[in-house]
DSSP file (Angstrom, degrees, kcal/mol; ACC not computed):
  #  RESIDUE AA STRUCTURE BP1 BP2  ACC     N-H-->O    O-->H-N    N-H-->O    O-->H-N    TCO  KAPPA ALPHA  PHI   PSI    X-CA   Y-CA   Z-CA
    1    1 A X              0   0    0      0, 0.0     2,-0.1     0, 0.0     0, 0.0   0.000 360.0 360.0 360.0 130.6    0.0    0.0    0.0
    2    2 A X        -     0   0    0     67,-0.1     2,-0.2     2,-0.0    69,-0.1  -0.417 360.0-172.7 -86.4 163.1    1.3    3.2   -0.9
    3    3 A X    >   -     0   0    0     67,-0.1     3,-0.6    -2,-0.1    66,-0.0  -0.819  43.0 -97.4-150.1 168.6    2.0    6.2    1.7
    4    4 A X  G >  S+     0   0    0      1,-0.3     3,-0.6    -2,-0.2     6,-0.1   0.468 119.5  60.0 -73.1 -10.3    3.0    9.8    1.4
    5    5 A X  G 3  S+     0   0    0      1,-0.2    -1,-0.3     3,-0.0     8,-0.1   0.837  98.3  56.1 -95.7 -28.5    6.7    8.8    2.1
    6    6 A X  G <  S+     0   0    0     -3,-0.6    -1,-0.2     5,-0.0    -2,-0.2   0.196  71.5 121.0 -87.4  31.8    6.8    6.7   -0.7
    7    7 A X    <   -     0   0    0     -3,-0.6    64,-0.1     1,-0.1    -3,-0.0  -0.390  68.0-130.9 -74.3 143.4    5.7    9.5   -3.4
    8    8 A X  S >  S+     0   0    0      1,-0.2     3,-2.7    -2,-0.1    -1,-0.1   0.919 107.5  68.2 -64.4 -30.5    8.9    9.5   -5.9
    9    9 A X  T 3  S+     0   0    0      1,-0.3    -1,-0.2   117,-0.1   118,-0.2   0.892 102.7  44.9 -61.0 -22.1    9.0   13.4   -5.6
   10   10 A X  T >  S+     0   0    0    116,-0.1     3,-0.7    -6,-0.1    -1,-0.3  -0.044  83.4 143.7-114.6  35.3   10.1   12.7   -1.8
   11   11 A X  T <  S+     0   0    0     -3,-2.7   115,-0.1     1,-0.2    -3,-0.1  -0.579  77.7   6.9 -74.8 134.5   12.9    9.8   -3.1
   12   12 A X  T 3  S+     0   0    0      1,-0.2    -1,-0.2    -2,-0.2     2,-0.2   0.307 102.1 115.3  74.9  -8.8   15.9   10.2   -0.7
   13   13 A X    <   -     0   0    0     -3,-0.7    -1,-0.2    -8,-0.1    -3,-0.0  -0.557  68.8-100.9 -92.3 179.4   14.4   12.7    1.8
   14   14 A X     >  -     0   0    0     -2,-0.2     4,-1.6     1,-0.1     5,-0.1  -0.339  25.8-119.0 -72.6 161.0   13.7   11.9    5.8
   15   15 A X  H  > S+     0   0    0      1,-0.2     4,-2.0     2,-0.2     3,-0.4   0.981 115.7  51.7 -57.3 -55.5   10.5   11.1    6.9
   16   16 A X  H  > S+     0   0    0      1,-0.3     4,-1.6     2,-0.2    -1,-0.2   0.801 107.6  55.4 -65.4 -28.1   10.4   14.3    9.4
   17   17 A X  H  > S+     0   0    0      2,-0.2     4,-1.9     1,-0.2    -1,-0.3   0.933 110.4  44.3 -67.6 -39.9   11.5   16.7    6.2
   18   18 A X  H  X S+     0   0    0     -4,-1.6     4,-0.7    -3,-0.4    -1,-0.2   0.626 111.3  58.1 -85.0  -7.3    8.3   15.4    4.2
   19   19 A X  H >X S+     0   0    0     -4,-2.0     4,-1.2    -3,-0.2     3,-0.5   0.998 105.9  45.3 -50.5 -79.7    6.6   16.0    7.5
   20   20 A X  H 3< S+     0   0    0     -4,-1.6     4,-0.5     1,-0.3    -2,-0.2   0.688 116.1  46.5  17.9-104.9    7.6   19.5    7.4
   21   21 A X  H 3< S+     0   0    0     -4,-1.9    -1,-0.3     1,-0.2     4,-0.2   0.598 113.2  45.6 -72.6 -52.7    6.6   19.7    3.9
   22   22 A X  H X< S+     0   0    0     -4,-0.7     3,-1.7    -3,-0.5    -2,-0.2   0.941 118.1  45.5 -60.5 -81.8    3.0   17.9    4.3
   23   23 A X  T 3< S+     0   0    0     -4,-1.2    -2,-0.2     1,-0.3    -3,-0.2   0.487 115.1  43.9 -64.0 -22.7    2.1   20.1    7.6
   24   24 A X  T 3  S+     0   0    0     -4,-0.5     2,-0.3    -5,-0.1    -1,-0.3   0.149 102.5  86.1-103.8  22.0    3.3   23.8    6.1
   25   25 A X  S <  S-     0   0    0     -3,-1.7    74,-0.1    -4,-0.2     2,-0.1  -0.948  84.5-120.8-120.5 143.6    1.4   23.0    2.4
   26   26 A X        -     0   0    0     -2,-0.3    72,-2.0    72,-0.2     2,-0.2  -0.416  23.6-150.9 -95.0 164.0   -2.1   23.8    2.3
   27   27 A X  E     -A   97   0A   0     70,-0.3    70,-0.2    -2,-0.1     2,-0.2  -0.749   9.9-169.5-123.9 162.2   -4.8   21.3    1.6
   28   28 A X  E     -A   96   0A   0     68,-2.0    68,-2.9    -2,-0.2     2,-0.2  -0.957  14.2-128.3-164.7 149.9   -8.3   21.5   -0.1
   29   29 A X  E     -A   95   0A   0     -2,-0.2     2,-0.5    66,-0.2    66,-0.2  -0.524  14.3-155.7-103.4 154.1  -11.6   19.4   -0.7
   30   30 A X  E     -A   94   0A   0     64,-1.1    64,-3.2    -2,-0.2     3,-0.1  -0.973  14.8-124.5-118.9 119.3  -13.3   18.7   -3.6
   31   31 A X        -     0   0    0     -2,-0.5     2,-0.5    62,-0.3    63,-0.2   0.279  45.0 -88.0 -19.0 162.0  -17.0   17.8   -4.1
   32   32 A X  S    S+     0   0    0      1,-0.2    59,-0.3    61,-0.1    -1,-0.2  -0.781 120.6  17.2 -79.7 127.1  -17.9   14.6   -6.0
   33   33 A X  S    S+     0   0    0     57,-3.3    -1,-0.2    -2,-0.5    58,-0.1  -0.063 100.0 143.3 106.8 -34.5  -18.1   15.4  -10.1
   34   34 A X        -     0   0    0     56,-0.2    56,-3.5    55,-0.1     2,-1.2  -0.076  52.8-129.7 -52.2 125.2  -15.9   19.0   -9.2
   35   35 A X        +     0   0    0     54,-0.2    54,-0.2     1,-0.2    53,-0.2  -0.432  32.9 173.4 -46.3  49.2  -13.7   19.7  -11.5
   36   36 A X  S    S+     0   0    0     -2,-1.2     2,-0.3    51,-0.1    -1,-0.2   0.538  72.8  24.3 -84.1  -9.7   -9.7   20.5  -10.2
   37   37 A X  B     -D   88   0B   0     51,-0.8    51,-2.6    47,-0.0     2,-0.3  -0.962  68.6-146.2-125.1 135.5   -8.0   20.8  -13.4
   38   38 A X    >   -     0   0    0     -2,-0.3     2,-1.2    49,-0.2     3,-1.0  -0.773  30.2-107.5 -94.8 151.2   -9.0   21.7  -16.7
   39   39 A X  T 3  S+     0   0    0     -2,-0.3    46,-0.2     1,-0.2    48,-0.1  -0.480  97.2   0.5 -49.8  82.4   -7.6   20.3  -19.8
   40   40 A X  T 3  S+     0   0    0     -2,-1.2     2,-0.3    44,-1.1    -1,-0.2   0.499  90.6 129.2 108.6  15.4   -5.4   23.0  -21.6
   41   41 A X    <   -     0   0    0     -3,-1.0    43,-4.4    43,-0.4    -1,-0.4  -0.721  69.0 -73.6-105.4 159.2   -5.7   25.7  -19.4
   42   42 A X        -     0   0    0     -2,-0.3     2,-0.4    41,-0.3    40,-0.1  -0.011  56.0 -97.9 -63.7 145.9   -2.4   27.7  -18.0
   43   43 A X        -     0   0    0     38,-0.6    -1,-0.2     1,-0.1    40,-0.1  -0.485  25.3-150.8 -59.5 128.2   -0.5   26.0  -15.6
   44   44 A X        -     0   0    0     -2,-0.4    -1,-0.1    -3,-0.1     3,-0.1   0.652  38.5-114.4 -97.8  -0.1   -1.4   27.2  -12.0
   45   45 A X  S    S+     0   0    0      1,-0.3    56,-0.8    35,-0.2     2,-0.3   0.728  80.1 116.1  99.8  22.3    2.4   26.5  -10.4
   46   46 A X  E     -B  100   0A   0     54,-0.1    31,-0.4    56,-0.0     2,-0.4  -0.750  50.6-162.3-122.3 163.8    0.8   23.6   -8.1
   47   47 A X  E     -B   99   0A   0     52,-2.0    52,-1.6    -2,-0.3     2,-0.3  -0.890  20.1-145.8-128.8 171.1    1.1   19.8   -7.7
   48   48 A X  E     -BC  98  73A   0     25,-2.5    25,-2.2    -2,-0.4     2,-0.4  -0.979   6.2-156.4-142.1 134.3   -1.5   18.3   -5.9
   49   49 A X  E     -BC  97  72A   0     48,-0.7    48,-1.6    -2,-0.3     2,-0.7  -0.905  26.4-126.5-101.9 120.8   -0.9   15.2   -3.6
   50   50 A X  E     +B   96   0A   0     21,-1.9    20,-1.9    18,-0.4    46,-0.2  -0.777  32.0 174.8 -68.0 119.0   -4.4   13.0   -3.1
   51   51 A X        +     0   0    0     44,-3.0     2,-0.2    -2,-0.7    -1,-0.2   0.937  66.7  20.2 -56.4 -71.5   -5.0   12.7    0.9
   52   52 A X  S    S-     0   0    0     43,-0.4    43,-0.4    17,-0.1    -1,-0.2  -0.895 112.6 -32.9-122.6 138.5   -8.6   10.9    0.8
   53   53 A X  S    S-     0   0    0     -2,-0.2     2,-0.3    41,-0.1    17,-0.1   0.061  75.6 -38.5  49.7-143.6  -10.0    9.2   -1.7
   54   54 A X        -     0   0    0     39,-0.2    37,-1.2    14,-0.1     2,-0.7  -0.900  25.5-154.4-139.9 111.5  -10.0    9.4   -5.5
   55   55 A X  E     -FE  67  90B   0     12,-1.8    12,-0.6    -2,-0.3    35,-0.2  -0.757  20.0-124.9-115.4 132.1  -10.0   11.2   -8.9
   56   56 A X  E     -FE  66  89B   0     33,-0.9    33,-0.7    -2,-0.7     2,-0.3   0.019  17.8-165.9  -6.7 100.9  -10.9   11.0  -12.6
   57   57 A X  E     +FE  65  88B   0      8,-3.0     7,-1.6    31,-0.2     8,-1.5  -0.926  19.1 170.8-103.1 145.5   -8.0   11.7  -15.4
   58   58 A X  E     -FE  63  87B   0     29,-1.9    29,-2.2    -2,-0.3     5,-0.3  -0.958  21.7-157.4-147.9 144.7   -9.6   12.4  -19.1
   59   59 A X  S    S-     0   0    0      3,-3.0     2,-0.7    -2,-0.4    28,-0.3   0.093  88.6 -16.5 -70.8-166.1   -7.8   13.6  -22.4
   60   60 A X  S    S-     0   0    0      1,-0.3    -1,-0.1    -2,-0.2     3,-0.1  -0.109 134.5 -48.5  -5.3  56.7  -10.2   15.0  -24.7
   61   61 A X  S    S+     0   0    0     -2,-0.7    -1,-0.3     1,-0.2     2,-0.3   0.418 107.4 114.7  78.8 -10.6  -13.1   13.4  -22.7
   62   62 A X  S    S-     0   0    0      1,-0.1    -3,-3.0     0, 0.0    -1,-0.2  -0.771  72.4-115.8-106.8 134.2  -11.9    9.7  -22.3
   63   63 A X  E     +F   58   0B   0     -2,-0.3    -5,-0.2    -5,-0.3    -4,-0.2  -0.290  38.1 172.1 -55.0 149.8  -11.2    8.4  -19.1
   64   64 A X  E     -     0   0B   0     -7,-1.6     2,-0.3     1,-0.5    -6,-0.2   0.156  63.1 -11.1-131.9 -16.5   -7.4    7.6  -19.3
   65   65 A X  E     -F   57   0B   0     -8,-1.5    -8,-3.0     2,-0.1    -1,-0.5  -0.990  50.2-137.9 178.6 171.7   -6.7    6.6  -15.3
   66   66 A X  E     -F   56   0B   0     -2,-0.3     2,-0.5   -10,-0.2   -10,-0.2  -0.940  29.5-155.8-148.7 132.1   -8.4    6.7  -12.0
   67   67 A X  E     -F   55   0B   0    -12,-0.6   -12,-1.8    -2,-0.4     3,-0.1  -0.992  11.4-171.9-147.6 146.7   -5.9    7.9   -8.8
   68   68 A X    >   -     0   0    0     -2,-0.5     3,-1.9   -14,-0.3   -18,-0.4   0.136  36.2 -30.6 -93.3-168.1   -5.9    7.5   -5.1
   69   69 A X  T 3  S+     0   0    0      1,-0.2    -1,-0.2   -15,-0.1   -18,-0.2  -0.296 120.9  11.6 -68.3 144.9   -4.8    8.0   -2.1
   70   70 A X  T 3  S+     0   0    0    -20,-1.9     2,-0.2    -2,-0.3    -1,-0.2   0.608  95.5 119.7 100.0  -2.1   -1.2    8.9   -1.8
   71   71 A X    <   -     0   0    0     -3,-1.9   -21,-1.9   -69,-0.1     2,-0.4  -0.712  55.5-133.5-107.8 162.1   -0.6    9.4   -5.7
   72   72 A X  E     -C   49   0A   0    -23,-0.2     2,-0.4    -2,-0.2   -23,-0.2  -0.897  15.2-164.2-126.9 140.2    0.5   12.7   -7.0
   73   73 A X  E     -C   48   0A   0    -25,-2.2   -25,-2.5    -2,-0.4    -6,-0.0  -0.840  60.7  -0.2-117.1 142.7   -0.7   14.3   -9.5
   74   74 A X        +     0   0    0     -2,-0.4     3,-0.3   -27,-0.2    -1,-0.2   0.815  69.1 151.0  30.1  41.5    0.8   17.8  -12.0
   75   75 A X    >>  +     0   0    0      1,-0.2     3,-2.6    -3,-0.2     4,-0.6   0.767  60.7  71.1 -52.1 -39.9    4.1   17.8   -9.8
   76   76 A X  H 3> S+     0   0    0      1,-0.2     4,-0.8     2,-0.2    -1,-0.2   0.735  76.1  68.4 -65.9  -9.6    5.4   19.1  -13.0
   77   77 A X  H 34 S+     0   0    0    -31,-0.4    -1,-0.2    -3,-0.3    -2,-0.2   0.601  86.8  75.2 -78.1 -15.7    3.9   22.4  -12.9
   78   78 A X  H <4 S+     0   0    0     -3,-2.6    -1,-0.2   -32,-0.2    -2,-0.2   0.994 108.2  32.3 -46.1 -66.3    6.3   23.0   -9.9
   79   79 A X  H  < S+     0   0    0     -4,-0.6     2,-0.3    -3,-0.1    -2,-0.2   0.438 125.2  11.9 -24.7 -45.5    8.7   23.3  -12.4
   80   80 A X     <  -     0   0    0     -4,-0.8   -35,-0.2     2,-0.1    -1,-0.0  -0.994  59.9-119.7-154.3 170.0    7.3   24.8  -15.7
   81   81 A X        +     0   0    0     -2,-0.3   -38,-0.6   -37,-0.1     3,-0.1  -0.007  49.5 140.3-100.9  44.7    4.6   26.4  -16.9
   82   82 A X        -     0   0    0     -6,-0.1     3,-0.1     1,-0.1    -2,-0.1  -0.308  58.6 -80.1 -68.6 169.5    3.0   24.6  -19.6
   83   83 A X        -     0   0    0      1,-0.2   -41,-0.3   -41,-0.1     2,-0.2  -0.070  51.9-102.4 -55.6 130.4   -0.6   24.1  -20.4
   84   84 A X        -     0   0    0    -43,-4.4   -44,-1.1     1,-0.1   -43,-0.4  -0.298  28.2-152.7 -63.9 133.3   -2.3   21.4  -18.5
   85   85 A X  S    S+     0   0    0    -46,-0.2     2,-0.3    -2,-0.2   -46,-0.2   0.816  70.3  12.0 -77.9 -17.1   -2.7   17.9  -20.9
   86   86 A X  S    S-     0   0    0    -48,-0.2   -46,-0.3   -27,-0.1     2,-0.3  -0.908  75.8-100.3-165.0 172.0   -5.9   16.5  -19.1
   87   87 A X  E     - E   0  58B   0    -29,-2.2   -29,-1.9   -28,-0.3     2,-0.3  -0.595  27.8-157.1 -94.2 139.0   -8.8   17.1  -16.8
   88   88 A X  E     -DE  37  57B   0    -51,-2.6   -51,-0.8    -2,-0.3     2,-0.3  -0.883  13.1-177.4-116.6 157.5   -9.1   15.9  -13.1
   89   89 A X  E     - E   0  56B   0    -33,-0.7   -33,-0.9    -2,-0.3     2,-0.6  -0.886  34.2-106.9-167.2 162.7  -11.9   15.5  -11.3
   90   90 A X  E     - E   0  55B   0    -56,-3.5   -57,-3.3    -2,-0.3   -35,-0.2  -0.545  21.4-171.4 -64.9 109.3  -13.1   14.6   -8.2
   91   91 A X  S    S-     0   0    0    -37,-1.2     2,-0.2    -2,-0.6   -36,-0.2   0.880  80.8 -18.7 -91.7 -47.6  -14.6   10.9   -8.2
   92   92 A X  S    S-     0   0    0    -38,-0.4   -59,-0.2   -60,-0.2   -62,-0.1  -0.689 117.9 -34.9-146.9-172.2  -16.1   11.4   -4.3
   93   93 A X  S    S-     0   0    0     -2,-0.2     2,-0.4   -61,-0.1   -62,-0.3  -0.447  72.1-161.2 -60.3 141.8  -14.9   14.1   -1.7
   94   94 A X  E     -A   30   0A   0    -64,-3.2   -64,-1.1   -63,-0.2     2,-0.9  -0.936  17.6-161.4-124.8 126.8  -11.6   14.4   -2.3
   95   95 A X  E     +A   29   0A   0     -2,-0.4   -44,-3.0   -43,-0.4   -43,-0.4  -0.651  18.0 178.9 -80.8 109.4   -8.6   16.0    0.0
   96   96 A X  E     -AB  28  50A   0    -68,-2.9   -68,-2.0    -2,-0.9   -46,-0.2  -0.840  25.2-131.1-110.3 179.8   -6.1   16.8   -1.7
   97   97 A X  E     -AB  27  49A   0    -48,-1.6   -48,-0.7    -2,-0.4     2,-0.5  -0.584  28.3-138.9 -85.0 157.5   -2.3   18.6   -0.2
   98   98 A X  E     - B   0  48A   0    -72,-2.0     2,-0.7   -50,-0.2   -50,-0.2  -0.969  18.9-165.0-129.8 129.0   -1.6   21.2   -2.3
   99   99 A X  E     + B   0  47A   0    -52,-1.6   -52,-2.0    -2,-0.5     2,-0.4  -0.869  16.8 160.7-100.4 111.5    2.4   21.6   -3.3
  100  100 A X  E >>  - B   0  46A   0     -2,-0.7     4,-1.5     1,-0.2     3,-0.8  -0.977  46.8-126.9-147.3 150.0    3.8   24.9   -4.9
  101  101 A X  G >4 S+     0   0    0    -56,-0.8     3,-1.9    -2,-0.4     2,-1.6   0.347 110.3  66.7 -61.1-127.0    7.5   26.4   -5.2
  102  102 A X  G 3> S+     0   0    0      1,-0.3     4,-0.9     2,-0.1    -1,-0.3  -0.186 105.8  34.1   9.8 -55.2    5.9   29.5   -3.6
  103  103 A X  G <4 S+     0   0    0     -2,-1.6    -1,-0.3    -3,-0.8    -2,-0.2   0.541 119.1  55.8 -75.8  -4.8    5.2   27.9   -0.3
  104  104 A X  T XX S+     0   0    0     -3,-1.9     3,-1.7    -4,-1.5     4,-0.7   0.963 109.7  46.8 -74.9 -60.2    8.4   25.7   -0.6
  105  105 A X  H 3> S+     0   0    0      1,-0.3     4,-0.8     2,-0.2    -2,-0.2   0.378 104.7  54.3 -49.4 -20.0   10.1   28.6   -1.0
  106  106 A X  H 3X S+     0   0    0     -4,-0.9     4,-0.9     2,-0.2    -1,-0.3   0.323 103.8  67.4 -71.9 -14.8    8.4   30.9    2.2
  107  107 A X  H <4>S+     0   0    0     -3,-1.7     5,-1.1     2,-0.2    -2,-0.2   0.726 105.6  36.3 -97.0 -27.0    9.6   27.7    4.3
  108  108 A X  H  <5S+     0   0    0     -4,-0.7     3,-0.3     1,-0.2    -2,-0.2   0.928 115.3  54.2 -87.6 -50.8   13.1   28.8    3.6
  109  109 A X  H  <5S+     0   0    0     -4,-0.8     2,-1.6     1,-0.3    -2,-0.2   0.828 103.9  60.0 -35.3 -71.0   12.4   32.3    3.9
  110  110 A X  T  <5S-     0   0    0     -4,-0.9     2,-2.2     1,-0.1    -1,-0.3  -0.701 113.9-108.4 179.6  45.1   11.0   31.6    7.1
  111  111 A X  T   5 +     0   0    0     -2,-1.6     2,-2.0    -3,-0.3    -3,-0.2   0.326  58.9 156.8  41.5  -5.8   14.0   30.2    8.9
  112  112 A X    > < -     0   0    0     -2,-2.2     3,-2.2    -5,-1.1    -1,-0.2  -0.316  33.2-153.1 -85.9 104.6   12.9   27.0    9.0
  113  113 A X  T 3  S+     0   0    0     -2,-2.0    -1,-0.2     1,-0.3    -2,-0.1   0.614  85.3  53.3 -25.3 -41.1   16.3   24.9    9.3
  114  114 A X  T 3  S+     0   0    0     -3,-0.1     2,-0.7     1,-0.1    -1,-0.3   0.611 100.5  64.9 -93.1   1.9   15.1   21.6    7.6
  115  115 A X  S <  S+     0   0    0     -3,-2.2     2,-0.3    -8,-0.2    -1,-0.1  -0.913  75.3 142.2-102.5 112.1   14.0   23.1    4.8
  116  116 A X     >  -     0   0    0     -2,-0.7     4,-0.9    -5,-0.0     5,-0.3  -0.835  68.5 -80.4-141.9-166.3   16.6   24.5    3.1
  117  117 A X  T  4 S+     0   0    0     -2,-0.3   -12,-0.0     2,-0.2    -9,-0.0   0.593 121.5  59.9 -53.8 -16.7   18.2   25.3   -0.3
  118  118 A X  T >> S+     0   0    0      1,-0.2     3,-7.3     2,-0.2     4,-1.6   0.949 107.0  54.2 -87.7 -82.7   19.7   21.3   -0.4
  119  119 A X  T 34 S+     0   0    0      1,-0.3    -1,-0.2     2,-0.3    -2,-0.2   0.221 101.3  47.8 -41.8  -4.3   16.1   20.3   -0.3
  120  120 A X  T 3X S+     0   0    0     -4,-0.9     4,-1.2    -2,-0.4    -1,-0.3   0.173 109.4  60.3 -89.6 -10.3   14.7   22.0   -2.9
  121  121 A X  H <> S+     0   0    0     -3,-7.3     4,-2.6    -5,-0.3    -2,-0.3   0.773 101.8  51.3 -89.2 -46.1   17.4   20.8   -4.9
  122  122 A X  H  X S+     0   0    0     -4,-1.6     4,-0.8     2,-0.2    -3,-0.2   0.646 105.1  56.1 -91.4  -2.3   16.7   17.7   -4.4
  123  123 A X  H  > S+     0   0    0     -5,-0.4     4,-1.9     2,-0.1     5,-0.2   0.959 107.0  47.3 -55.4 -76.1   13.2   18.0   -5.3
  124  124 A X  H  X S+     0   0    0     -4,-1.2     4,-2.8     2,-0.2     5,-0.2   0.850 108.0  53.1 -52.2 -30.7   13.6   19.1   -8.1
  125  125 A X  H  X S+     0   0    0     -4,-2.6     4,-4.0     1,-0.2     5,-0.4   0.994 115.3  44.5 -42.1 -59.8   16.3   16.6   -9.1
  126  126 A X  H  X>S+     0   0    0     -4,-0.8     4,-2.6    -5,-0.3     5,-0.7   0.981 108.0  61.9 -49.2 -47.4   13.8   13.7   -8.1
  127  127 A X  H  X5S+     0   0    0     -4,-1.9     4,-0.5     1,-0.2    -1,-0.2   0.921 114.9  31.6 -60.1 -45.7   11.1   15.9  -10.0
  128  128 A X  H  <5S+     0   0    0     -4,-2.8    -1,-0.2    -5,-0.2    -2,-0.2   0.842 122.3  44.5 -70.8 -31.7   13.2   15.4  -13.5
  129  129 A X  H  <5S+     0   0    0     -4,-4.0    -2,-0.2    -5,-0.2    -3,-0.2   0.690 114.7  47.6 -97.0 -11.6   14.8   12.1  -13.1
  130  130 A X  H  <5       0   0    0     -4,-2.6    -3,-0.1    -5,-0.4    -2,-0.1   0.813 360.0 360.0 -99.1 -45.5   11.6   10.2  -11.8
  131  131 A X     <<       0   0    0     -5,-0.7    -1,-0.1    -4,-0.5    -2,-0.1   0.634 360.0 360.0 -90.2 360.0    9.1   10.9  -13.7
């Protein structure tokens, strides 16, 4: 069964850092059928971690894959801004964590020792070589 420590994006860090990282990133629920990404639309600079439950991925209207808890989803948008390729939506309520350089980056800002410049390097490493 997969768990938040064994997301690729958090390959090689300590439990307590991706503690740190889960507890200062904000989370948000989704209705069942609610939309959280649209297909082609700007990149909004987030990844989104699922918490609870589950959501929809579609191309051009076809189901392509169904993700759970623990799976992460447009992690690349940390990274760049292109257009989003597919649609999410929420299958039942869904929690997801919300991930963005902008709050990674206020954690560093913001003294907090275990977060630092290493660790944001090595996110992003993990964020190119994993996926």
């Amino acid at each position: 069964m997969q768990d938040i420590y064994s997301l690729k994006i958090f390959t090689w860090l300590e439990k307590n850092i991706i503690d740190i990282i889960i507890k200062n990133s904000p989370s948000e629920i989704f209705s069942p059928g609610e939309i959280i990404i649209i297909e082609w639309t700007p990149s909004n600079g987030k990844g989104y971690i699922i918490k609870s439950w589950e959501v929809d991925i579609e191309i051009g209207g076809k189901k392509i894959a169904e993700l759970w808890a623990w799976e992460i989803f447009w992690e690349i948008a940390l990274l760049n801004e292109e257009k989003r390729t597919a649609t999410v939506t929420a299958i039942s309520t869904t929690e997801v964590i919300i991930l963005n350089q902008e709050n990674l980056i206020e954690m560093i800002n913001n003294g907090n020792e275990s977060i630092n410049k290493d660790i944001m390097d090595r996110l992003e490493y993990n964020l190119i070589h994993n996926y």
